[in-house]
N, C-alpha and C positions, 0 to 999 in steps of 0.2 A: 504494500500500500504506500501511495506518495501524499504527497502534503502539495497539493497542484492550485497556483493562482491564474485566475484568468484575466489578463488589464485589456479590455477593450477599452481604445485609442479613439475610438470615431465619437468626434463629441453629438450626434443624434443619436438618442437611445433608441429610435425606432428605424435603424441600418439594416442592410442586411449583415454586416458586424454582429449586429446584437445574434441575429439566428444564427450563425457561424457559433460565436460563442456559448451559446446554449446547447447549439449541437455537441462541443467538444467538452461541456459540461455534464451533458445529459451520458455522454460513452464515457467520460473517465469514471464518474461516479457507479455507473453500471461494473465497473471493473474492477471497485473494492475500493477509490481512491478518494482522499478526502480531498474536498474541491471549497475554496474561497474565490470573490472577484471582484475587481473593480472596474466600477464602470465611468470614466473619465467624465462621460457628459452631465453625471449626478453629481459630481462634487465641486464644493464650492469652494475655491481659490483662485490667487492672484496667479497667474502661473511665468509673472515677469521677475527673475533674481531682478531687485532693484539694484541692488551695490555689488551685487559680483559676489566675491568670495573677501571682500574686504570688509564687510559688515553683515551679520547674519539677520534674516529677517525671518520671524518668529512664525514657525507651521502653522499652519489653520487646524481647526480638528478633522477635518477629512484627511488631510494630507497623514497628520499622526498617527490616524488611524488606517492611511493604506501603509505606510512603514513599517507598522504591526504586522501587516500581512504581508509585506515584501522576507521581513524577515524572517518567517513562519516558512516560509514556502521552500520547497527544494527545488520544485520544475512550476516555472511562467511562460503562461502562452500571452504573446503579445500576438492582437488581432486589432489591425489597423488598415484604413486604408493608403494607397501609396498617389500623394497630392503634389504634382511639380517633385517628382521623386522621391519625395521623402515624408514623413509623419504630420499628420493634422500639428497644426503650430499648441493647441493645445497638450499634446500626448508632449510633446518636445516640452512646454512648460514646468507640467508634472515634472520630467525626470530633473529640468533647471532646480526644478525647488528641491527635490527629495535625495538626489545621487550628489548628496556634497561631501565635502572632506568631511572626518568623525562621524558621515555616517555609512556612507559606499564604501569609498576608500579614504585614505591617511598619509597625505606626502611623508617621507622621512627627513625629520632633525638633517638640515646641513646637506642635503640631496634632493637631485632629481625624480629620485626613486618613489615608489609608492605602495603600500599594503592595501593589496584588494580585499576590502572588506564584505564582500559576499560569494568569497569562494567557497567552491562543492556547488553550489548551485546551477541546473540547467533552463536551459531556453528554447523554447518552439515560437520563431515568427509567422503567423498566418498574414496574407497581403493580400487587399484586392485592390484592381485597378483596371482604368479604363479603357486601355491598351493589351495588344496582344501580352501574354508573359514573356512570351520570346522575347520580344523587344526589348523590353525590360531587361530582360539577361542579359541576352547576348551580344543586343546589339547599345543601348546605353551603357550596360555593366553593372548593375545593381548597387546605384549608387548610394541610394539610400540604405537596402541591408547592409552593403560595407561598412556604415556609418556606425548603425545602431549595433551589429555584431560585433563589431573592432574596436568603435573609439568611443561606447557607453556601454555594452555589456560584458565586453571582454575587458576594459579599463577596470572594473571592478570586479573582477571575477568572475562572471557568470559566463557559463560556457554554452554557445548558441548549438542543439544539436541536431535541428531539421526546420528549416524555411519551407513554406507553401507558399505560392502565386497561385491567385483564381483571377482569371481576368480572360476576354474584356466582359469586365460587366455592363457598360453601354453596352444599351438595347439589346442586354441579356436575356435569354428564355424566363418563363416560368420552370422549365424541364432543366435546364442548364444549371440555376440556383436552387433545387432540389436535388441533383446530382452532388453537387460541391456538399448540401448540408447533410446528406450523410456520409459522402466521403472525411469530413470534418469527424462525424459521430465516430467514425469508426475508429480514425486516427485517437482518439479519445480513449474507445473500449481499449489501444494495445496498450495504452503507454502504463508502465509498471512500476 
């Protein structure tokens, strides 16, 4: 049994996001696994760092309380859509306010260096987007996953271990978006 968060990123709670992530809530909990989630577009925060990392600016209680659950969690599914390449500017907000020093990670005294402060932990990115996936791949280079895999989940430890692209969802089926939500479900029922 794992301890699974699901953060959907799409700030509408009535996305197709939202069925994506219910779908992969609805299989992992079938599979014995305890499931928490947050849902970006309920919570209420600033999601602008005002000062940087030069003056700390004091959590909201949602924020506190998705920290709670970031740290609880062994495997997160991030389920966002891919906008101008990359993360709804709110999803980006969230990690601005939540992935700082003393709490993600911990520069070192007198270096460059740094302590990932949520290693052991794993990552499944789900994406949808408007564009073929190929495109996205192969032919932009996933720029966006590079980002959020390398330079905010891997900066802090957390190890990215299977990305999904669903797309184009413009003037997607009815049959098309009930293919992906149980393909979602199922990915759900393995994960262990």
């Amino acid at each position: 049994m794992k301890k699974i968060l699901i953060i959907n990123g799409h700030p509408n709670k009535e996305s197709f996001n939202l069925g994506l992530s219910e779908a992969y809530k609805k299989g992992a909990k079938e599979s014995g696994n305890e499931v928490k989630e947050i849902l970006i577009g309920e919570l209420e925060f600033t999601p602008n760092l005002e000062f940087g990392y030069q003056k700390r600016t004091e959590l909201e209680p949602d924020l506190l309380k998705s920290w709670e659950k970031i740290k609880w969690a062994e495997h997160i599914v991030w389920v966002y859509p891919v906008w101008w390449g990359f993360m709804p500017a709110i999803l980006k907000g969230f990690l601005d306010r939540l992935f700082l020093p003393g709490f993600a990670f911990e520069y070192k005294e007198n270096s460059i260096k740094w302590d990932k402060l949520l290693k052991g932990k794993t990552a499944h990115i789900i994406n949808t987007m408007d564009y073929p996936t190929w495109y996205y791949k192969w032919f932009i280079k996933e720029p966006g996953t590079k980002i959020i895999k390398k330079m905010i989940l891997g900066f802090v430890g957390i190890k990215t271990i299977k990305t999904t692209y669903i797309g184009p969802m413009k003037n997607s089926s009815p049959a098309f978006r009930e293919k992906w939500i149980k393909k979602v479900k199922t990915i759900g029922l393995k994960i262990k």
